[in-house]
N, C-alpha and C positions, 0 to 999 in steps of 0.2 A: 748177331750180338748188337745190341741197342746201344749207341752211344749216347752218353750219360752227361759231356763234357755241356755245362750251361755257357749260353751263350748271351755274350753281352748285351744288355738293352742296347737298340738303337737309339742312338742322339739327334733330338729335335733340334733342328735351329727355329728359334724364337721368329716368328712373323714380322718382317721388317713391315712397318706404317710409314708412307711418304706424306706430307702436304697434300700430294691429289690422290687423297681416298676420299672417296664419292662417298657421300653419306645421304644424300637426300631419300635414300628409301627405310632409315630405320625408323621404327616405331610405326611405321603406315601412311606418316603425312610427310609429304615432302618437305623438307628446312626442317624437323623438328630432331632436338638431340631428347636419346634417351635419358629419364632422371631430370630434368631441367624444370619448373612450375611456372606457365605462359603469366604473361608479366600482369595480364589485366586477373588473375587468380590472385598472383600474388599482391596486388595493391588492395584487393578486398579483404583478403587474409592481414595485411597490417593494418588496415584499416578499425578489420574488426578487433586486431589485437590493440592497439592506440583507443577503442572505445573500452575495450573491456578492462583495459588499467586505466581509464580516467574513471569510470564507473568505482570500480576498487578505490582507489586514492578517495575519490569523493567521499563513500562508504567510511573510510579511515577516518577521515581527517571529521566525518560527521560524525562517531563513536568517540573521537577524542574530544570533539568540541562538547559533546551531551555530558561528558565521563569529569572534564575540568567544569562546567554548568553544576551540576548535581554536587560536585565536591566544595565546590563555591557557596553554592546553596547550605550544605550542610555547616560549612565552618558560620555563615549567616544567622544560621538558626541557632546555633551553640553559642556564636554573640549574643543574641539578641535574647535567648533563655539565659545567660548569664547575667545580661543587665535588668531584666526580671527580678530577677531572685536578686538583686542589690537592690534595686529601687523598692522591692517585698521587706527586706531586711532595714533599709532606713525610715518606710513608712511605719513600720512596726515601732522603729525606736522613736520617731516623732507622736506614735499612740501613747506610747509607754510613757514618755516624759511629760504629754499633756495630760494623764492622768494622774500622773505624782503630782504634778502644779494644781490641778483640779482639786485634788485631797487635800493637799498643805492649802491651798487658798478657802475651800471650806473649813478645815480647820481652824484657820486664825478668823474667817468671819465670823463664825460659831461662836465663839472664844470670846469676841467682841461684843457679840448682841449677848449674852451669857451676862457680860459683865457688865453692860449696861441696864440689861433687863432681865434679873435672876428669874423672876418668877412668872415673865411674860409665857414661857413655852408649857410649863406645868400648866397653869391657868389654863391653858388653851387646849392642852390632852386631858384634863378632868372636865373642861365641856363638854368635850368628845365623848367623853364617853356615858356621861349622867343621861342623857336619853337609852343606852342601852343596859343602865343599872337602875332602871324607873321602879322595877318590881324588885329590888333588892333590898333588903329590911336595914344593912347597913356595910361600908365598906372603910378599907382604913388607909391613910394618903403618907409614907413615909418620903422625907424630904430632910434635907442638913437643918441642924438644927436653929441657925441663925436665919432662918427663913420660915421656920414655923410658926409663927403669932402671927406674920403680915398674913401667909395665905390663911388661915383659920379667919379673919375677916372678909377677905377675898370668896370665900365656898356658901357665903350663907345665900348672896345674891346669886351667884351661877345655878345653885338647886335651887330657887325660888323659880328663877327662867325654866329650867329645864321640868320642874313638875316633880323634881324627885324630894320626898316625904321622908327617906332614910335618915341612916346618923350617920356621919362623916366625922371619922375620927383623925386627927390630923398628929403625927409621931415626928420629931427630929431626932434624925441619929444619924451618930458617927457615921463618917467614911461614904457621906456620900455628899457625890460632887456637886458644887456651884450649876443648879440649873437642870440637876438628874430628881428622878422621885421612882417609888413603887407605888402601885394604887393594887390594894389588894382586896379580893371579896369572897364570899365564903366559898364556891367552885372555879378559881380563877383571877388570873392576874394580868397586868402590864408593868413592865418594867422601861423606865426611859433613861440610858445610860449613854450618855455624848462619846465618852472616850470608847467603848464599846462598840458601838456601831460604826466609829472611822474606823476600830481597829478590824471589824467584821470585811470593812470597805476594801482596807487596804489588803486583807486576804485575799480576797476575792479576786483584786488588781494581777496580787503576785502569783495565783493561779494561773489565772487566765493567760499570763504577758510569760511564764515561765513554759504554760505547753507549745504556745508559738516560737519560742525560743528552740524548741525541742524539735519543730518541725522546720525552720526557716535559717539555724543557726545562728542566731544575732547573738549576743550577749548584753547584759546589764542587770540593773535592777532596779525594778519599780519602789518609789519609795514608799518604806514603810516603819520609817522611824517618827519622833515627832519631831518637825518642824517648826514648830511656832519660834 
């Protein structure tokens, strides 16, 4: 009959260690503890780690200095396209103004030689044009009517000069301006009308100074009233 009854583990005592436990033979080289890293390893190894974090830092602090450059640069550019677009916006308003002053200062000289010399400017567009109405049998000169007898004196010499043989029929009538005429022929005309053509003038201004305005954001307005 087999007995069944288990039997206690035997109890180890734990290996007492003194101070004089010889160790010179572990790991194979005499003096060396196991697990230890010999010191001239270890000074290569912080070495190389002391090179590999000053490389990194360097790296760093070279990604932040490109990162604030670049950002620097940018807010530069947004200055400096900002003061574009103002100094774009004032030189347009110094175009704008010098073409108002331009049109009111031909206006009032206009206005002056006009008043000085009604019939100097008609005189000088019906010269103009008798060499190109040489073969026209006859043409007709409408002009205000307090002007009409002096030029009907005025045309006999000008088609004498210019060779023209037609009949020149010279008409005053209402409503037209000090210094304006029509010269009309039988396929064709000119019409010379002063306030007409500032007024052509000053469209043109407000055109033009209105699409810049549309593209440049300035405001104002070219003038286009009459100034005299």
């Amino acid at each position: 009959m087999q007995n069944n009854t288990a039997r206690a583990p035997e109890s180890r005592k734990p290996a007492a260690y003194g101070f004089d436990l010889d160790l010179s033979g572990v790991g194979g080289r005499p003096g060396a503890v196991r697990g230890l890293v010999p010191r001239q390893e270890y000074e290569a190894e912080l070495a190389r780690a002391r090179e590999e974090a000053r490389r990194l830092a360097l790296s760093e602090a070279a990604a932040a200095t490109e990162a604030c450059i670049a950002e620097s640069a940018s807010r530069l550019a947004d200055a400096a396209a900002a003061v574009l677009a103002a100094l774009d916006r004032e030189c347009e308003i110094v175009r704008r103004d010098a073409a108002t002053l331009a049109i009111a200062t031909a206006r009032t000289l206009a206005g002056a030689l006009i008043d000085s010399r009604p019939l100097a400017e008609i005189e000088a567009l019906v010269e103009s044009c008798l060499g190109a109405l040489r073969n026209v049998p006859h043409f007709v000169l409408r002009l205000r009517p307090a002007d009409a007898d002096a030029m009907r004196e005025r045309l006999q010499p000008l088609a004498e000069r210019a060779g023209f043989a037609g009949r020149i029929v010279v008409l005053g009538e209402e409503g037209i301006a000090a210094g304006d005429c029509r010269i009309e022929w039988a396929d064709g005309g000119i019409v010379r009308d002063r306030e007409g053509a500032i007024a052509a003038i000053e469209a043109a201004v407000a055109r033009r100074f209105a699409a810049a305005e549309a593209c440049t954001g300035t405001t104002g307005t070219a003038g286009t009233g009459d100034e005299r």
